[in-house]
N, C-alpha and C positions, 0 to 999 in steps of 0.2 A: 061871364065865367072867367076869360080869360084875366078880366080888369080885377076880378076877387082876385086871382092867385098871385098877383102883381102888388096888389095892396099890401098880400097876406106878409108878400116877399119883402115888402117896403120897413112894414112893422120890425118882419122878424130884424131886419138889418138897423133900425133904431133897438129894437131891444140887444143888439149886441154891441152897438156901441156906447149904450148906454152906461 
């Protein structure tokens, strides 16, 4: 659970440096 919200977190932080 915790390693989903960490992924989740990882994405969102490439989709913003995207």
């Amino acid at each position: 659970m915790l390693f989903v919200i960490d992924f989740n977190r990882f994405l969102n932080c490439l989709t913003l440096y995207s």
